[in-house]
N, C-alpha and C positions, 0 to 999 in steps of 0.2 A: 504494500500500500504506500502511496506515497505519502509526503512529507507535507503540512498543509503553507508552508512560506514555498512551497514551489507548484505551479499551474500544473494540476494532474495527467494534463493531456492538449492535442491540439482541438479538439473538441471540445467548447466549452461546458462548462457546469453552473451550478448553482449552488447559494444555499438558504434554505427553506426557514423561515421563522414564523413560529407559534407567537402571537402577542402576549394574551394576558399570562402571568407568571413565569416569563422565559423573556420578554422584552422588556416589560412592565411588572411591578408591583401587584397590580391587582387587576380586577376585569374591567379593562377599557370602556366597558358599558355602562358600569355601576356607576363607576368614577363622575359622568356627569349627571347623574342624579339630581343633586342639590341646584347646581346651574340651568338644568332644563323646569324645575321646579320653579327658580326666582324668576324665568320666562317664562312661563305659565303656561308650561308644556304639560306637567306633571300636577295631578293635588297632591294636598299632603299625605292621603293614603297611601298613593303609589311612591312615594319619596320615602317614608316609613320604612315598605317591604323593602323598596331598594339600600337601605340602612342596612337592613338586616338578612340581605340577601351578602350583601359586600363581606359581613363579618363573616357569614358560614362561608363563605367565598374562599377568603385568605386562611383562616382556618383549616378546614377540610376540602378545598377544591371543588369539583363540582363531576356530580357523574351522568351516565347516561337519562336516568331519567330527570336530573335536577336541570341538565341543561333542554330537553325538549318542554319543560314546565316555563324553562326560564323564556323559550321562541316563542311559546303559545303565548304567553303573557306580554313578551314584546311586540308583538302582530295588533293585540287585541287594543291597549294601550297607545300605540303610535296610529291605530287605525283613522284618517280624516284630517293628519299632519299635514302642512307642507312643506313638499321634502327639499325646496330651496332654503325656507324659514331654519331647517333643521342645519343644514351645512354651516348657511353662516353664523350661526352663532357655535359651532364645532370652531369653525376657522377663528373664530372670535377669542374664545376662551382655551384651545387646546393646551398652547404656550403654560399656561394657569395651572390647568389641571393636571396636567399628565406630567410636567417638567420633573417634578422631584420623586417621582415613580420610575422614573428610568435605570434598568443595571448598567453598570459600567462595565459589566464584565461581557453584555451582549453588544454595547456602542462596538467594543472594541475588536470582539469578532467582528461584526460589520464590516468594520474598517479592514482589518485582518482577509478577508473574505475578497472583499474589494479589492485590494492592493496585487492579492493574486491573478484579478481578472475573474471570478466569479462571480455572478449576479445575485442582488440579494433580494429576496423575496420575502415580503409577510404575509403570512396564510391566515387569516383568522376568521371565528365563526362570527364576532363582532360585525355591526353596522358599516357598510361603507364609509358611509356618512361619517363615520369615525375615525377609520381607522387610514384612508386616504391623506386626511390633512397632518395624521402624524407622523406617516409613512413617508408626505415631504417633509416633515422637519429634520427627518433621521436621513433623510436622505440613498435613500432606497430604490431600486431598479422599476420593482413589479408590487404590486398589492394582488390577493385573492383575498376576499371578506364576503359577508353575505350581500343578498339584495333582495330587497324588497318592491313589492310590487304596483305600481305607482299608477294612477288614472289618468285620465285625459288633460285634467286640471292641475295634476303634478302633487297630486295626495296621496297619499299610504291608502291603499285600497283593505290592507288586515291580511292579505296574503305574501306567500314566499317567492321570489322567483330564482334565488337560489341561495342554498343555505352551504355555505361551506363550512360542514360537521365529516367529522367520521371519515368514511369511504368517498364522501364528495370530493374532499381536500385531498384524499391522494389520484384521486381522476382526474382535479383539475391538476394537478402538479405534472401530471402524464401529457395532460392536455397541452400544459404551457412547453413541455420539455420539446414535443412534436413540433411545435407551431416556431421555436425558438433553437431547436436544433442543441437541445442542452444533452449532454451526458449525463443521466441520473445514475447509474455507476460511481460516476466521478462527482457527486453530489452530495450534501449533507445538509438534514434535517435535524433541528432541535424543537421540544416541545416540553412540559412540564405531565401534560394526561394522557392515563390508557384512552381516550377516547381517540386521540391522535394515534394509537396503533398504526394504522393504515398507511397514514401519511410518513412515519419513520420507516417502516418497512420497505417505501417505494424507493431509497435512495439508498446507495451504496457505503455513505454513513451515517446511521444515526446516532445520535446524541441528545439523552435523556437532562434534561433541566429543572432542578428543584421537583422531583417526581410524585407525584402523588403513592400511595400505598403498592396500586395496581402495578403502575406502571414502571416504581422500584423494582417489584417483584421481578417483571420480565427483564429488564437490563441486567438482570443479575442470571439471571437463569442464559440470556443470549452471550454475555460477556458486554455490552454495550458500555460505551462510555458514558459516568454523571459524572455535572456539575454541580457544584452548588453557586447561584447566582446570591449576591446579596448586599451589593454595595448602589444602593438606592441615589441617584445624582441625577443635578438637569439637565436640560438639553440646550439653555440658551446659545450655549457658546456655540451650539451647530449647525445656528442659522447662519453662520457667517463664513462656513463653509460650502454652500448649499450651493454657489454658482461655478463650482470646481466639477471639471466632471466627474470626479474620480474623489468624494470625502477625504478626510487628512482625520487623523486622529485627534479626537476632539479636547476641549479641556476638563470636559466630565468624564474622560475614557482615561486621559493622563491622570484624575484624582483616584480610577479604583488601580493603577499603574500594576501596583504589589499584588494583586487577586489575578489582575488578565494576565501578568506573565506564568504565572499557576496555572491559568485555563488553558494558554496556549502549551504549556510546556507538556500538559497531560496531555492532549489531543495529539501530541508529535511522538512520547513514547511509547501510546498507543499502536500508533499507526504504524512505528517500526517494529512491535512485536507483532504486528499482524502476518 
């Protein structure tokens, strides 16, 4: 296996990113809760459960059935939005909310990823609406996130029109590799959930992130490499990298400096015992 500071091949690759608890602190969804709430997207009911949705969140993760409760209940709730209304005030506040959720240990793969020439992609089951305007702050190739199904007038009609969960996430990943000519061989996927099974098993390396129970179990039973992510830092500083084609390592990736050269160093003497 090669060595990840050299391009695997003249083929390119990719690598795959899971958002919430592998890029972020917590679930990119929950997070604007309170801000959709002071817009007067949300009552106070549904800002409540989203309270208390975030704790069991960070706590215990979330599993198969906790996240198709979590889609039904997102459908039902954003049902009559409008989905311009909804972007910009993401675009508005993202900077805000998500800045100090960020690991430093994943900016820095990023970068890592980058510098070799690999594309970097986030995969999440999260809201476009979301996860797009933070996907340019990081500075990132591709977004796959879900989508929602929007009317004539540009409202949330209550349905899916695609949910990137599960097995979707590694079809779309299939999809994009065809369409982009990637080597997914040559490729590596991180995630924190068994839910994401699918999606690690489609690339030729994955790599498990702050794991849930489940999803411990398997990397240990495969040999698979973890991490542990946990040096939580902003992102301001990476806006002023954003018009580079190629990111630079940022000043939130230089503060977890001592953790990413840990990350990278496991990931290399892996790959030479492989």
């Amino acid at each position: 296996m090669t060595d990840s500071a050299t391009p695997p091949s003249a083929t390119p690759a990719a690598a795959f990113f899971d958002l919430d608890k592998t890029i972020i602190a917590k679930s990119s969804t929950l997070a604007f809760g309170r801000p959709l709430y002071q817009a007067g997207f949300l009552n106070r009911r549904a800002l409540l459960k989203a309270g208390i949705a975030q704790i069991s969140y960070r706590t215990f993760g979330a599993d198969h059935e906790q996240m198709e409760r979590a889609r039904e209940e997102m459908l039902e709730i954003t049902m009559g939005w409008e989905k311009t209304g909804v972007e910009e005030l993401v675009k508005e506040i993202v900077d805000e909310v998500v800045s100090p959720l960020v690991y430093a240990e994943a900016l820095a793969l990023m970068d890592e990823h980058h510098r070799v020439g690999r594309k970097v992609v986030i995969i999440s089951s999260s809201p476009e609406e979301i996860v797009k305007p933070l996907a340019r702050y990081l500075g990132v190739d591709h977004v796959i996130a879900t989508r929602a199904k929007i009317d004539k007038d540009g409202r949330y009609t209550g349905e899916m029109e695609f949910y990137a969960y599960a097995d979707a996430k590694a079809e779309a990943i299939r999809e994009l590799a065809t369409d982009e000519g990637l080597s997914l061989p040559d490729s590596f996927a991180y995630s924190d959930s068994i839910t994401d099974l699918p999606m690690l098993e489609a690339v030729g390396h994955p790599v498990v992130v702050n794991p849930d129970r489940e999803l411990a179990e398997v990397a240990e039973e495969r040999d698979w490499l973890t991490l542990d992510f946990e040096r939580a830092v902003t992102i301001r500083t990476r806006l002023a990298t954003l018009p580079r084609p190629v990111p630079l390592i940022s000043g939130a990736a230089l503060a977890g400096a001592i953790g990413v050269a840990v990350v990278l160093w496991a990931i290399r003497a892996r790959q030479r015992m492989s």
